[in-house]
N, C-alpha and C positions, 0 to 999 in steps of 0.2 A: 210671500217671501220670508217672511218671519218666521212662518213656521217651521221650513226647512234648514233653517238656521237651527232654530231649536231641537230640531231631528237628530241634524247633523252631530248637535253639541250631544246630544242627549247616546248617541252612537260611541263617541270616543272619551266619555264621560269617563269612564272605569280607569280606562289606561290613565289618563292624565291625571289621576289622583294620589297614584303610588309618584309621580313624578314631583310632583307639588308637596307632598311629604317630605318627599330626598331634600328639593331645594328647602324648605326649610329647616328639617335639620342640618344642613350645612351653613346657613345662616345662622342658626344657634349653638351649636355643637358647645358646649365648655372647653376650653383652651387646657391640655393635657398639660403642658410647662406652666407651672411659677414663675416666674421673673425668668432669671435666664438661665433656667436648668437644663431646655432644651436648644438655647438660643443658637440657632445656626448649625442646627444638626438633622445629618437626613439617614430614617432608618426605615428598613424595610421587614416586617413581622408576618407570616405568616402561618394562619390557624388552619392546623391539619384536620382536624376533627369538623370546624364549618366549613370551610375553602374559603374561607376568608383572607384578602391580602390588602392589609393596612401600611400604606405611604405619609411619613411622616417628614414634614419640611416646614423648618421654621415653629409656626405656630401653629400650624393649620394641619388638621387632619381628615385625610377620603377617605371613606368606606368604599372600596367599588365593588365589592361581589353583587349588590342589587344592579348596580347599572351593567356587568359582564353578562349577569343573566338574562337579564331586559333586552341587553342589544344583539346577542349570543358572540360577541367578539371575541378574540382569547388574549388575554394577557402572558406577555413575554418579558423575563426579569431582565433588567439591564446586567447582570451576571453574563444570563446566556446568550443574548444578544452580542454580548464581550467576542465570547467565544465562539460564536457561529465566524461573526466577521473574521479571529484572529484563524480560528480554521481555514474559512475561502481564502483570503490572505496566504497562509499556508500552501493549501493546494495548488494555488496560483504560482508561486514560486516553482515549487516541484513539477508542476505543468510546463513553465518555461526553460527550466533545466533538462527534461526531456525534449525539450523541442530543441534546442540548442545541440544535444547527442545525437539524438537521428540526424541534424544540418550536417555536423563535424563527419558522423561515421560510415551515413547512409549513400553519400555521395558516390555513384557508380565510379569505380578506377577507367582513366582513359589511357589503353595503352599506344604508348605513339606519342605520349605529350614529356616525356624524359623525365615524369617526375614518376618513383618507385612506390604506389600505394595498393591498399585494398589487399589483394591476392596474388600479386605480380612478384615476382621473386627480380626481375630487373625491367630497365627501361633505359635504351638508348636512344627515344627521340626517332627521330629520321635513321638511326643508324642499325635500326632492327632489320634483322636478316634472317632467314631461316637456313639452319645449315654453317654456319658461321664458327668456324674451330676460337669456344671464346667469348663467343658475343652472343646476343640475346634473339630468340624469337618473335618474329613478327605477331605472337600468343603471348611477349613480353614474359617466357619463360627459358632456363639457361640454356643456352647451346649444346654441341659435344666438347669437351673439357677434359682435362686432365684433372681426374676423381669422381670423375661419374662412373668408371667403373668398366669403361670401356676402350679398347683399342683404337686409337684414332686422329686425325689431323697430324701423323707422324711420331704418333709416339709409341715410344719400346715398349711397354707396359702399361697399364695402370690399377692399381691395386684401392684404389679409391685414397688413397696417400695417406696408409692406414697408423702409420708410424714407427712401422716394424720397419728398420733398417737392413736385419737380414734377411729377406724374405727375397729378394733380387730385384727390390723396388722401387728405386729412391722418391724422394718425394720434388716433383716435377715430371713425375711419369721417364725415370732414364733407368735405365738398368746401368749397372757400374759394372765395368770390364774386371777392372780389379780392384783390390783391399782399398790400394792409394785412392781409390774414385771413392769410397767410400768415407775415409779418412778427410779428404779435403771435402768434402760436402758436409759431415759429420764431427768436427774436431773432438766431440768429446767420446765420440764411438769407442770402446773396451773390447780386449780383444777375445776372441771369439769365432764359431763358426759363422760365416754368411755366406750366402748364393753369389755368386758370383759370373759375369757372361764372359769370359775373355777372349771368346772368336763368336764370330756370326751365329748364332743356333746352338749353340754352346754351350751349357751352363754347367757349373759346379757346385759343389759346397768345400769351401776353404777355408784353412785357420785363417785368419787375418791378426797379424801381430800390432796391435796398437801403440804399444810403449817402444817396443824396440827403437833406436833413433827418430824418432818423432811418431812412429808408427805409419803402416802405411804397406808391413812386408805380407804377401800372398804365397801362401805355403800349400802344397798339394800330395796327399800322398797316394803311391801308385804302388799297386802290387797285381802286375798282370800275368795270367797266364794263360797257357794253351786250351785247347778246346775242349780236352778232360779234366780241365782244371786241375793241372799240374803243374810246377814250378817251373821258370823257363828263366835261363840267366840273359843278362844284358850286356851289353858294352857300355862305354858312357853314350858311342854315338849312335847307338838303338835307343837307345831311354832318350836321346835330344829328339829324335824322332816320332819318338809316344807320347812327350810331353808336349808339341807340336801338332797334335791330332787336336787338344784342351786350349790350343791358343797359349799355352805356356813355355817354359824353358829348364829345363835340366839344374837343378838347383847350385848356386854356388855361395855359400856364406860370404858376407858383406864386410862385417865390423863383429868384433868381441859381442855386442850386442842382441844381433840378429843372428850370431850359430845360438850362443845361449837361447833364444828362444825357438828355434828352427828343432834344437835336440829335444827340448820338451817336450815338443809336437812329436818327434819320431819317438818316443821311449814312452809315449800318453795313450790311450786308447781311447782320447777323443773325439779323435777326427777318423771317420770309418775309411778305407782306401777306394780309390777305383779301381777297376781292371779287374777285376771278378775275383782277387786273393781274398783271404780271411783274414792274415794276421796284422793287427791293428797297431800292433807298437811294436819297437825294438830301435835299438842303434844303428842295425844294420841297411836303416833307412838312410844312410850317409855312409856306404861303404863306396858308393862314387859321385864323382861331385861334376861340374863342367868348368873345370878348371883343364886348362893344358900348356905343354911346351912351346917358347915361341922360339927358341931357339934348340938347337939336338945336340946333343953332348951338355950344352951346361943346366946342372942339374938343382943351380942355385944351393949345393951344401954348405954347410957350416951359415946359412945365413936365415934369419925366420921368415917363416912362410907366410907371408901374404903382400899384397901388391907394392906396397910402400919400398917395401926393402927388398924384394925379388924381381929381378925387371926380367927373369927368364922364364915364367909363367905368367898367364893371367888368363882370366875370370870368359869365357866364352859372348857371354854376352854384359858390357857394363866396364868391360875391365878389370872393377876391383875384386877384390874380393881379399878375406884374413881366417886363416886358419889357427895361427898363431904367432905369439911375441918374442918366442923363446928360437934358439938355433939350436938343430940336430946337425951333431958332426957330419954322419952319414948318410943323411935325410936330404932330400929323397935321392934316388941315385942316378945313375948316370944311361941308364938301360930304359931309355924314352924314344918317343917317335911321335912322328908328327901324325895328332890322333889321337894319341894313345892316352888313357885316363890312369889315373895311380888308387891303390886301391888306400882306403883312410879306415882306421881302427883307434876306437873312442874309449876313454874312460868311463866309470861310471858317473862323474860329476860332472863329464860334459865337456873337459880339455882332451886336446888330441893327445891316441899315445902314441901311435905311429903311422906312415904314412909310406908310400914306397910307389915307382914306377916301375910298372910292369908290362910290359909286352905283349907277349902271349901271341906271336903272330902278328903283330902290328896293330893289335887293337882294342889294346889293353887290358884293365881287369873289369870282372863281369860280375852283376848283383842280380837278386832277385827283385830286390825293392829298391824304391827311390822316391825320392823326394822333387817336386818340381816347382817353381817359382814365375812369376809376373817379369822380373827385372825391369821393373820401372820404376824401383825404388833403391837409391840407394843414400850410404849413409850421409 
């Protein structure tokens, strides 16, 4: 038994002597601090050149590169040990705040439950319907509407309610009959050409007078002719008739206001005419008007022409109508008929210079061009 003991010692002899060294030089080591030069200080030094890494605390000093060797452990400085932890830490964070955005974003949208997420442009709940002028698909996507761009649930147009005012479209998908639709939809609308529907199937392009008494007058010009496009004259009560094909009426100035803007239009070449003529402007777009006699023989002379102070004319449709404020002694004359339209001759600034009733068979005087009006506006 003894000897196997001594076998055994005699086996592990070698190693245990390098260990028996360590512990004594760590038992004797000389104390690197003096009094208290190092008292309470802990530093850590390491030797590039041996891989040496000397921990100094207090008083005492380890060597461990022999026992790192010995035991093949690896040492890790408490630096990076710092920083590994403050990194996971880190990570960990940004782990969770990802988990958090996939919770919040990833959540599939339910449509049917009335709340509007994910991909769904609406949600009514219980209230989805396919086909619905309005309302939302049972796909929780929009219905047919007015500004999808299409014809539908009863509406006149839809132009995708682009915000073009004159385009003949207002925005609610309605087409505006006349100027005044456009005006009370639009108050700060300028006047200008716009489309306009004024009978069923009907559309035009009309000056629309915006300022004129509040704005709102629908002005048309007409220059139609024959089938060789030749000039054909009118009566007033042929042109009420042409102008009635457009949904409109035989033009009759209103107030001081609206001739002034109505001659503009006629003597402007910016409004192109209907009826297949070419010429674009002139005064003679007001040589008849739809004013007439309501009584024969009185001719309203010496007194100014227009409804206020003539009770023996007026305005075909509206009643009023004003040509001017001033009295012609001889104006107009006595040589009227029931029917019959007088023919009107303009200055260049736009006041009348004379005016006259004329016959001609009973059906008075005859223009090529004319001017025709909404009459749903007046001053």
């Amino acid at each position: 038994m003894k000897s196997r003991m001594n076998s055994s010692y005699a086996r592990f002899g070698a190693p245990l002597a390098p260990l028996a060294a360590l512990a004594l030089g760590l038992a004797c080591a000389p104390d690197p601090c003096a009094g208290d030069a190092c008292a309470g200080e802990t530093s850590t030094s390491g030797d590039t050149t041996a891989g040496t890494t000397t921990t100094t605390t207090g008083t005492t000093s380890i060597t461990t590169s022999a026992i790192t060797s010995m035991t093949g452990a690896t040492s890790t400085s408490t630096g990076e040990a710092t920083t590994e932890a403050t990194t996971k830490a880190s990570d960990s964070d940004t782990s969770t705040g990802s988990t958090t955005d996939a919770t919040t974003t990833g959540v599939a949208a339910v449509c049917g439950d009335g709340i509007v997420e994910g991909d769904e442009a609406c949600d009514d709940g219980e209230a989805n319907e396919d086909g619905l002028y309005g309302g939302c698909t049972t796909a929780c996507a929009l219905g047919p509407r007015c500004g999808d761009g299409l014809i539908n649930g009863g509406e006149a147009c839809d132009d995708k309610n682009n915000g073009d005012p004159s385009d003949g479209c207002l925005d609610g998908c309605l087409e505006p009959k006349t100027c005044l639709d456009i005006k009370e939809a639009l108050p700060d609308a300028s006047s200008g050409i716009y489309r306009v529907w004024p009978k069923d199937g009907i559309d035009v392009k009309a000056w629309c007078a915006m300022e004129a008494d509040g704005g709102g007058y629908t002005v048309l010009k007409v220059h139609k002719v024959d089938g060789q496009g030749g000039d054909v004259e009118w009566t007033a009560a042929e042109a009420e008739g042409i102008c009635a094909t457009y949904g409109l009426h035989l033009l009759a100035p209103r107030s001081p206001e609206h001739l002034a803007a109505v001659f503009d239009v006629a003597v402007a070449e910016t409004l192109t005419p209907v009826g297949g003529g070419d010429v674009a402007a002139g005064a003679d777009y007001l040589e008849i008007l739809s004013i007439y006699p309501t009584k024969i023989g009185n001719s309203c002379a010496t007194i100014p022409f227009n409804s206020e102070a003539c009770e023996g004319w007026r305005a075909a449709f509206g009643d009023v109508f004003w040509i001017t404020d001033e009295a012609m002694p001889t104006q107009p004359s006595e040589n009227n008929c029931p029917g019959c339209s007088m023919e009107y001759s303009w200055s260049a600034d736009g006041t009348i210079d004379s005016f006259i009733a004329i016959a001609l068979g009973g059906n008075g005087f005859r223009a090529v061009r004319f001017l025709c009006e909404a009459a749903d506006k007046l001053p």
